[in-house]
C-alpha positions as CSV (number, residue, x, y, z in Angstrom):
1,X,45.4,29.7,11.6
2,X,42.2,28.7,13.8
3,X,42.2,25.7,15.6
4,X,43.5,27.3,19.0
5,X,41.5,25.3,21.1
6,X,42.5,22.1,20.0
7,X,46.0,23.7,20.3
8,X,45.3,24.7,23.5
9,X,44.3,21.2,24.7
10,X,47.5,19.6,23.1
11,X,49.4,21.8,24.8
12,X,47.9,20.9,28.3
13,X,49.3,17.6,27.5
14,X,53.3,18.7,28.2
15,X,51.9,21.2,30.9
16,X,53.9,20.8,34.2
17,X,51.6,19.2,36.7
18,X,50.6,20.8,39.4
19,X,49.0,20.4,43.2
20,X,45.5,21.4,41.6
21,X,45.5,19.7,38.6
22,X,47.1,16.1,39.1
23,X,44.5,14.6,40.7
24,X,42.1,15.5,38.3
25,X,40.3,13.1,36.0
26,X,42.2,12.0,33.0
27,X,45.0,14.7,33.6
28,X,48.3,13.2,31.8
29,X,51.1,12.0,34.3
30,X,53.5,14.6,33.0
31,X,56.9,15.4,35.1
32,X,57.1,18.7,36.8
33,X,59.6,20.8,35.3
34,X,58.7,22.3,31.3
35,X,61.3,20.7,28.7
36,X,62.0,17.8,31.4
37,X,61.1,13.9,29.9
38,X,57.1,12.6,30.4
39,X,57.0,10.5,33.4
40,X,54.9,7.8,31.2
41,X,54.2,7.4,27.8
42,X,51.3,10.1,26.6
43,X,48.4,9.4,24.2
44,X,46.7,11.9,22.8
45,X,43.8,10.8,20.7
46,X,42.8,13.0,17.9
47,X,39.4,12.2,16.5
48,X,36.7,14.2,13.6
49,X,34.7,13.2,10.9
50,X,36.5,12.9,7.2
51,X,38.1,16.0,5.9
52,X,38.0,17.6,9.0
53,X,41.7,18.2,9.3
54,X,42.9,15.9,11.9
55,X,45.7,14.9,9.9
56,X,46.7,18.7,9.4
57,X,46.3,19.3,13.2
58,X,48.4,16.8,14.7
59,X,50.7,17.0,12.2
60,X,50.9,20.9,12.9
61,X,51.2,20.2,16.8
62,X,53.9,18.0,16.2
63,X,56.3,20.6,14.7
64,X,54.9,22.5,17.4
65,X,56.5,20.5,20.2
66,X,58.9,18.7,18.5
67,X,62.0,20.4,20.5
68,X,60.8,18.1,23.2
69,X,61.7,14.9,21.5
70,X,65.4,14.9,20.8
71,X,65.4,11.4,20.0
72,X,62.8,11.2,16.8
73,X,59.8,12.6,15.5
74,X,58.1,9.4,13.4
75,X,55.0,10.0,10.9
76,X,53.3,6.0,10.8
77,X,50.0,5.8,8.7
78,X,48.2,3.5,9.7
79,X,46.3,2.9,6.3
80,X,47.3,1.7,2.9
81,X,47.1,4.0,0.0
82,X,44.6,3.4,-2.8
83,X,41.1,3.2,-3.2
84,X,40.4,1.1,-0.7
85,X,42.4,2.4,2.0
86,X,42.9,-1.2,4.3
87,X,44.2,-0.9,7.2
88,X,48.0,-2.0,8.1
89,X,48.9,-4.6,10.3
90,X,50.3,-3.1,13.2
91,X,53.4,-5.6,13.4
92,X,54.1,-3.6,9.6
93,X,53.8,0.1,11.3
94,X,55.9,-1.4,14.1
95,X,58.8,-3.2,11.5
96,X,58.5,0.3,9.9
97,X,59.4,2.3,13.1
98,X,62.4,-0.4,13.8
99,X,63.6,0.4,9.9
100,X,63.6,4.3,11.0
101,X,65.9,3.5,14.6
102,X,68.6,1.4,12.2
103,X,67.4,-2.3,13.4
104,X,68.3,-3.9,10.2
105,X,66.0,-6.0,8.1
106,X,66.9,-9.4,9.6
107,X,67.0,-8.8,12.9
108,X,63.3,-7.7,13.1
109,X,61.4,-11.0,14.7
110,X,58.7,-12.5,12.1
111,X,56.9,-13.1,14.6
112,X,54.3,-10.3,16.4
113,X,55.3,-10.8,20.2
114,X,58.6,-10.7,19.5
115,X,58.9,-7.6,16.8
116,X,56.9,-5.9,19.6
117,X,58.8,-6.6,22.3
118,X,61.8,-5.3,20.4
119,X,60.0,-2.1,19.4
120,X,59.5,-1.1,23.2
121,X,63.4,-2.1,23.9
122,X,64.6,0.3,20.9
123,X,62.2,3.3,22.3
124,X,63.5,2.3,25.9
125,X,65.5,5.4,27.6
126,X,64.6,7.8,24.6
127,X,62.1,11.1,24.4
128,X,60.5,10.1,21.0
129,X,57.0,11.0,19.2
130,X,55.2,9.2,17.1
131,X,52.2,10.1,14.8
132,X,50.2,7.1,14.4
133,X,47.5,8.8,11.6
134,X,44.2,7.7,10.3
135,X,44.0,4.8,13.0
136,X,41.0,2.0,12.3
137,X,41.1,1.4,15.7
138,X,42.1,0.8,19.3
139,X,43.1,-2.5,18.6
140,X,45.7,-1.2,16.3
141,X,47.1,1.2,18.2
142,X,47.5,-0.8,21.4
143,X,50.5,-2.8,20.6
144,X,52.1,0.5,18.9
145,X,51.6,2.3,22.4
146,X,55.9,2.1,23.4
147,X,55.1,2.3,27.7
148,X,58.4,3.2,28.4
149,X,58.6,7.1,30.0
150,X,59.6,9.6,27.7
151,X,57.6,8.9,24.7
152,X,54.7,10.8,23.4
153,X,52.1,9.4,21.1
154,X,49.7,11.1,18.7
155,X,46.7,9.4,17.4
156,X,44.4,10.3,14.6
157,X,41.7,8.4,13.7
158,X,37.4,8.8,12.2
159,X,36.5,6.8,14.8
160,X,36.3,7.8,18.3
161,X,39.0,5.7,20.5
162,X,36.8,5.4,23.4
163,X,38.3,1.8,24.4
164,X,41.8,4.2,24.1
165,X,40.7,6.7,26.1
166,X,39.1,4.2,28.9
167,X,41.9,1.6,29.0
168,X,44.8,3.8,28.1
169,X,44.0,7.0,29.2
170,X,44.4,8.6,25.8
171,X,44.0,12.5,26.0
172,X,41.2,13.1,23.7
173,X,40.7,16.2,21.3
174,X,37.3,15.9,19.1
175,X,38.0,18.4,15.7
176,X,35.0,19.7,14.7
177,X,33.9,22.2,11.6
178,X,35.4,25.4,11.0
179,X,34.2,28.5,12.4
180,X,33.0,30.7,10.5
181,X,36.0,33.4,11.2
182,X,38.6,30.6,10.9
183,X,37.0,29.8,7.5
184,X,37.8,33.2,6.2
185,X,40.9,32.8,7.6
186,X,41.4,29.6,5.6
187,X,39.8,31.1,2.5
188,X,42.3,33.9,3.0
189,X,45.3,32.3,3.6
190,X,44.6,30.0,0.0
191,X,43.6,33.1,-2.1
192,X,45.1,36.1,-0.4
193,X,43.5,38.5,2.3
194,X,42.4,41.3,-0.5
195,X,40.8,38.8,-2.5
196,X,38.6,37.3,0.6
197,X,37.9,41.2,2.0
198,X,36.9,42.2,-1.6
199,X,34.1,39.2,-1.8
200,X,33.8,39.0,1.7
201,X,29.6,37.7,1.6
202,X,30.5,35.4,-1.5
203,X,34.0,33.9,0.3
204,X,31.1,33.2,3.4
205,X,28.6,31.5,0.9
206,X,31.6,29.5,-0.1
207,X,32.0,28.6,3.1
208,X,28.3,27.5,4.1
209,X,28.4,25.7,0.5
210,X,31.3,23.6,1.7
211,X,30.1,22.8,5.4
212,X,32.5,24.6,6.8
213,X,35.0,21.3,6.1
214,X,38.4,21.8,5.6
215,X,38.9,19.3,2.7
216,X,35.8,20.7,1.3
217,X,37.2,24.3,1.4
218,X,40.6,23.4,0.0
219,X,39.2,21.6,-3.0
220,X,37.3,25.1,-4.0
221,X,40.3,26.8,-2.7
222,X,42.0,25.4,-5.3
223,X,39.6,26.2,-8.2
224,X,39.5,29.7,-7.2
225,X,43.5,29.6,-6.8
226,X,43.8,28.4,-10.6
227,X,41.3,31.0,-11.6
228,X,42.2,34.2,-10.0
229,X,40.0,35.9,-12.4
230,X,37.0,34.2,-11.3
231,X,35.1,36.3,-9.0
232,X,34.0,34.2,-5.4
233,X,30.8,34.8,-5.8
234,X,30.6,33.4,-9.7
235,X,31.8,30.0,-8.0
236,X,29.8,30.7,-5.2
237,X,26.6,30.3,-7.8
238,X,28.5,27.1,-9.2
239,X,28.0,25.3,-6.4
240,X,24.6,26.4,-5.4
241,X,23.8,25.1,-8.9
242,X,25.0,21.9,-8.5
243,X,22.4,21.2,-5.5
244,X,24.3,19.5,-3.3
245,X,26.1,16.8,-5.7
246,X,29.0,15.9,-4.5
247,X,30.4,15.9,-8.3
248,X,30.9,19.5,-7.9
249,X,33.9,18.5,-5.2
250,X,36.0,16.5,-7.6
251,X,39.1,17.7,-7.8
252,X,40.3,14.4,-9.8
253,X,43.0,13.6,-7.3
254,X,42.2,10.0,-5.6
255,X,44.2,11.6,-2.4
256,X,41.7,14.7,-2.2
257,X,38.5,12.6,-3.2
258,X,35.8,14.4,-0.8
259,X,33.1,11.4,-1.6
260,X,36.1,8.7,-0.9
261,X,37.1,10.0,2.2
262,X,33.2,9.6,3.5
263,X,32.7,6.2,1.9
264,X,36.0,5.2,3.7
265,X,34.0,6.2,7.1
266,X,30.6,4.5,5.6
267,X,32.3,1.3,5.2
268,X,34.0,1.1,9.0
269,X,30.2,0.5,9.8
270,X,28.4,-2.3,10.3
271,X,25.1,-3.4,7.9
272,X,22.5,-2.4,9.9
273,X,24.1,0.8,11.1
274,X,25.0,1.2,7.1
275,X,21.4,1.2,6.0
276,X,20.8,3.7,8.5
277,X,23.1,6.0,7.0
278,X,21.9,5.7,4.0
279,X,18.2,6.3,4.7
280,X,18.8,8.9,6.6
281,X,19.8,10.7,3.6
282,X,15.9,11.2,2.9
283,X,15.3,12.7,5.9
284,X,15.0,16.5,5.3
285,X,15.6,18.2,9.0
286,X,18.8,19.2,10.6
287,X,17.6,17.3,13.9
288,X,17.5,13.6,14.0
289,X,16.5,11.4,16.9
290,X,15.7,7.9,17.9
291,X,12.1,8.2,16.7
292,X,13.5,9.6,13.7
293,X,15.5,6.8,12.9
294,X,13.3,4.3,14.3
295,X,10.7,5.8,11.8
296,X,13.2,5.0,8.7
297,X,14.0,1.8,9.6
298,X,10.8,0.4,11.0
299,X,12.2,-0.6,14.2
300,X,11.5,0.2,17.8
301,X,13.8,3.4,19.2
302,X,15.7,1.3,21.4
303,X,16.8,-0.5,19.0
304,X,17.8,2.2,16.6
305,X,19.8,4.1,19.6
306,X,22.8,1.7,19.0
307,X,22.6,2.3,15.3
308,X,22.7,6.6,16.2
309,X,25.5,5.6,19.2
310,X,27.8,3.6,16.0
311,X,27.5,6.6,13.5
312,X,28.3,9.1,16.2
313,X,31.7,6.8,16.7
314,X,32.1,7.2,13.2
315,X,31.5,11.2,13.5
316,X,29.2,10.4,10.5
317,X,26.9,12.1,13.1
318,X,27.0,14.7,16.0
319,X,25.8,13.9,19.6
320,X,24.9,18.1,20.4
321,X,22.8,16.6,23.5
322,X,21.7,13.5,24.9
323,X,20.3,11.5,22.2
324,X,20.1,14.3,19.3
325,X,22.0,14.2,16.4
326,X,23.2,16.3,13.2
327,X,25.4,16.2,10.3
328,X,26.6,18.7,7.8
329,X,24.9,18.8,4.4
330,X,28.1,17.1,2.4
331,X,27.5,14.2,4.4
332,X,23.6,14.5,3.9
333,X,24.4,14.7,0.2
334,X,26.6,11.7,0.5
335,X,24.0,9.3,2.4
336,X,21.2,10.4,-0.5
337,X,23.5,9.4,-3.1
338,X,24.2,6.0,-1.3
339,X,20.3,5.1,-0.8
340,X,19.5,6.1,-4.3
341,X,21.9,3.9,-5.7
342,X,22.1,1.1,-3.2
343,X,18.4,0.8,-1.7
344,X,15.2,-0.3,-3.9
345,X,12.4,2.1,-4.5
346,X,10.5,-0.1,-2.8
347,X,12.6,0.6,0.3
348,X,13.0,4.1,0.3
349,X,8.8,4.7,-0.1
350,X,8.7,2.4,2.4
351,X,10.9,4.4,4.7
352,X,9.6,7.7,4.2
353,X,5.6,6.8,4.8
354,X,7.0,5.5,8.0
355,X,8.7,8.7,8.2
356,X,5.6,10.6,7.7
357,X,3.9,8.9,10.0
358,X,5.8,10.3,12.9
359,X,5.0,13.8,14.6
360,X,2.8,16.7,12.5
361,X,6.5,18.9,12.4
362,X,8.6,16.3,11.1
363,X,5.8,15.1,8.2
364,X,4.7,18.4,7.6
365,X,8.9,19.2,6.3
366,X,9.4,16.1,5.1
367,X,6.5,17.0,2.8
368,X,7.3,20.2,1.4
369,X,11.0,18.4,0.2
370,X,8.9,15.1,-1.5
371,X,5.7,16.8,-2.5
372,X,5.3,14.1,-5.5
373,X,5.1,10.9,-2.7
374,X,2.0,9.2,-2.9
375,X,1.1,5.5,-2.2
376,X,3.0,4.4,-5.8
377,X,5.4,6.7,-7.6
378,X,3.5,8.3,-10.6
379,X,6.7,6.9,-13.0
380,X,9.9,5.0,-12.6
381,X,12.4,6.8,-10.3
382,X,12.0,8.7,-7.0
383,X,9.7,12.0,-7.7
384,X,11.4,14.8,-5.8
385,X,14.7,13.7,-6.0
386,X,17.6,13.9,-8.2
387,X,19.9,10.9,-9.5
388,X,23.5,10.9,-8.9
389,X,25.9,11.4,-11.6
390,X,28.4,9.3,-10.4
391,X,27.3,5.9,-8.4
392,X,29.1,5.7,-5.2
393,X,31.2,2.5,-4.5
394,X,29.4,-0.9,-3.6
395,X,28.3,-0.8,0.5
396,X,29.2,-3.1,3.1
């Protein structure tokens, strides 16, 4: 079911410690003997971009170990539903976790210090965990954090918890894209291992079509699922058709909403870093940089390097080495509908002359993709590329 070495990491989290290992950096405090309570609570902080399945894998883990917690297994979102997705109040997830132990309603303090010095009490003496999903932050999660031995607690969030990991000493596991053997796995799982190992070179064009993201692959999944008559490869060519829009992802449920679940990451970040996303959605490479960035916004580097360091946190970008940065093509397509709809034409020019400006190699592709861009646009709208459909919701 893929995932094994994010499983495998999880696992090192309940691992008896050992002469070798417990003086290593950031190795859990676990007791000694397998099955036996933690010696201290454990964090484990689950972090990916949106639609990468970090939900699925802690989730999945948790079933996993569960035996381990006699006392309570707890699911806690730590978002609203809807649209907007805000994030709760962590006195709210902590009332909710006193509701699940029997505290009735009236003996839950109104007041924060209180409620959460009653929440540690009731979690006192037991072997609980707690899934604390889709966390906005560290701040959230601190006060949720029980510090009594026994407990352990699994965080998922799209941001990276550094402060988490730093402070708390939060275990963290980073979920990146499918493989490209655990998406036929995926694919075959959804639709059937004959179907996938009859179409085995469309089910992998499905697969590069989608990124490689698990949301992405369950929405077409689903299609194909409805359709068993349809061969892989005929939606295979739907998608390659629709050219990247993001429309061709709908599956008209608000909880599967591909483009929702990336503006939900775009608006975690602040203005400037924002507009960065967004114009980076006209640059054409796989690769960017500092110069790259600096070149959109008309800034110096160093000042765009924060800016790259925010979106990484946001896994709206990947860090594969010091200072260079990727991001799949769903996201790509995502930032290019934003900057269409939300920058001036002026701006995006503007943005990519500076662009072309930089290095021969970086020009010379950037040309070939906007062949049409000249000192004024020949007639209204942006030559070379192609209007949304569907105008993404308002940016920070």
């Amino acid at each position: 079911m893929g995932r094994i070495e994010q499983l495998e990491r999880l696992d090192a989290l309940l691992a008896p410690e050992t002469p070798e290992t417990s003086d290593a950096p950031g190795t859990p405090d676990t007791s000694g003997t397998p099955g036996a309570p933690l010696a201290t609570t454990v964090v484990a902080a689950i972090g990916g971009g949106p639609g990468v399945g970090k939900t699925a894998l802690a989730v999945r883990w948790a079933h996993r170990v569960r035996d381990r917690f006699p006392d309570g297994q707890l699911y806690v979102p730590l978002r609203r539903r809807g649209p907007d997705g805000t994030a709760l109040d962590p006195a709210e997830a902590a009332a909710e976790v006193l509701e699940a132990f029997g505290v009735p309603a009236p003996r839950v303090p109104v007041a924060a210090a209180p409620r959460f010095g009653l929440y540690r009490r009731v979690l006192a003496g037991r072997r609980v965990l707690i899934v604390l999903d889709d966390a906005h932050s560290a701040e959230q999660v601190r006060p949720l954090l029980p510090g009594v031995p026994g407990c352990l607690v699994v965080v998922t969030s799209r941001t990276r918890l550094d402060g988490l990991v730093a402070a708390e000493g939060a275990w963290p596991v980073t979920v990146e894209l499918l493989s490209a053997d655990d998406t036929r796995e995926f694919l075959a799982r959804r639709l059937g291992a004959a179907r996938v190992a009859a179409e085995p070179e469309a089910a992998d064009q499905l697969g590069a079509l989608c990124a490689r993201l698990p949301l992405a692959l369950a929405i077409v999944a689903a299609r194909a699922a409805a359709h068993p008559h349809f061969p892989l490869g005929a939606l295979a060519e739907e998608l390659r058709d629709a050219c990247g829009d993001l429309d061709a992802l709908d599956s008209g449920d608000p909880a599967t909403d591909l483009r929702a679940a990336f503006t939900r990451s775009y608006r975690s970040l602040g203005p400037r870093a924002a507009r960065l996303y967004r114009l980076l959605g006209l640059h054409p490479g796989p690769e960017i940089t500092a110069c790259v960035a600096a070149g959109l916004l008309g800034e110096p580097a160093r000042r765009a390097r924060p800016l790259l360091a925010e979106l990484s946190r946001a896994h709206l970008l990947t860090e594969d080495a010091p200072g260079r940065y990727r991001r799949h093509d769903l996201l790509h397509a995502h930032a290019l509908e934003l900057t269409l709809a939300h920058d001036t034409e002026e701006d995006r020019r503007a943005a990519l002359q500076r662009l072309l400006a930089h290095p021969p190699h970086t020009a010379h592709r950037a040309g070939r993709r906007f062949p049409a861009l000249g000192p004024a646009p020949a007639e209204p709208g942006h030559p070379g590329l192609p209007a949304p459909r569907r105008p993404p919701p308002v940016p920070r």
